[in-house]
C-alpha positions in Angstrom: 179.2 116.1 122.8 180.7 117.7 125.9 180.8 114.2 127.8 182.6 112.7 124.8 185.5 115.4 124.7 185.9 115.0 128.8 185.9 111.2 128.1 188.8 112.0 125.5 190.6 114.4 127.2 190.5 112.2 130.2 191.9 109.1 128.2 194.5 111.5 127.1 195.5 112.8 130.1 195.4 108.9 131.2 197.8 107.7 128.7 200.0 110.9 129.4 200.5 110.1 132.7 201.6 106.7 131.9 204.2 108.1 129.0 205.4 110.0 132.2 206.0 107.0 134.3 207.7 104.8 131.4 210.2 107.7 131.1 211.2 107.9 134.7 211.4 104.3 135.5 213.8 104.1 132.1 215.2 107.2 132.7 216.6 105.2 136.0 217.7 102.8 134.5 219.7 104.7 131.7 221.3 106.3 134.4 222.1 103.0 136.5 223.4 101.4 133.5 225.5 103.8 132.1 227.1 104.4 135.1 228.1 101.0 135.7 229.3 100.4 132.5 231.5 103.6 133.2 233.1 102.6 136.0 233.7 99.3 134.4 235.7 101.1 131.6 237.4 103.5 134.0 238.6 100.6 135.9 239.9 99.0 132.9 241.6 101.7 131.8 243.5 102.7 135.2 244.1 99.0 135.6 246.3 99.2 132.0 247.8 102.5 132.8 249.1 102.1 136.3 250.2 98.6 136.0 249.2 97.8 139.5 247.7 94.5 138.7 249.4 92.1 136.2 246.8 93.2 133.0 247.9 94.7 130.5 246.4 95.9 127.0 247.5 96.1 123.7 246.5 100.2 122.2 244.0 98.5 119.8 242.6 95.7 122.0 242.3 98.9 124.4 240.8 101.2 121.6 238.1 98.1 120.7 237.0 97.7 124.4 236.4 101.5 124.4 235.0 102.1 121.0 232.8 99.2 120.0 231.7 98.0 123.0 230.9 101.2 124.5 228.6 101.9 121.1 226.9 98.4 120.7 225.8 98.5 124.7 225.4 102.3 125.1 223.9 102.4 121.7 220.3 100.2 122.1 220.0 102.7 124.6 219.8 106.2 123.1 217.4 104.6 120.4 214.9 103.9 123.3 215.9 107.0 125.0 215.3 108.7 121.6 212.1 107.5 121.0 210.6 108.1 124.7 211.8 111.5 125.4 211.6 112.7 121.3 209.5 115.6 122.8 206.7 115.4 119.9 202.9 115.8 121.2 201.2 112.6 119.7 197.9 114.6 119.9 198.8 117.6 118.3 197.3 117.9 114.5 199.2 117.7 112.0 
């Protein structure tokens, strides 16, 4: 009995650890790619204001590059980051 509850606790311990890694190597990731879609955004948007390059925006073309693009690329995103780091113990009884 004891050797099957070390067996178990080791295999949870194992697949713990892996959990662990999958959220740092996405938490990377989120971080990389939100930041990169950021800047791309905040170039846009100094690009319209300042007028220093010949682009220009209309307020709602503007207001759609902002709002709906932001949600559908930022939005996949916090689903995966929702379900990774949702802080429930898989183990625990219910």
């Amino acid at each position: 009995m004891a050797e099957e509850n070390r067996g178990f606790v080791g295999e949870l311990v194992r697949k713990e650890k892996q959990k662990n890694e999958e959220r740092f190597k996405y938490a990377e990731v989120f971080l990389r790619h939100s930041t990169a879609w950021l800047v791309f955004l905040a170039l846009v948007v100094i690009a319209h204001g300042l007028h220093f390059v010949p682009f220009s925006l209309s307020n709602t073309i503007l207001g759609i590059l902002l709002g709906t693009t932001t949600l559908n690329i930022l939005g996949p995103y916090f689903l995966i980051a929702r379900y990774l780091f949702n802080g429930k113990n898989d183990h625990a009884p219910d």
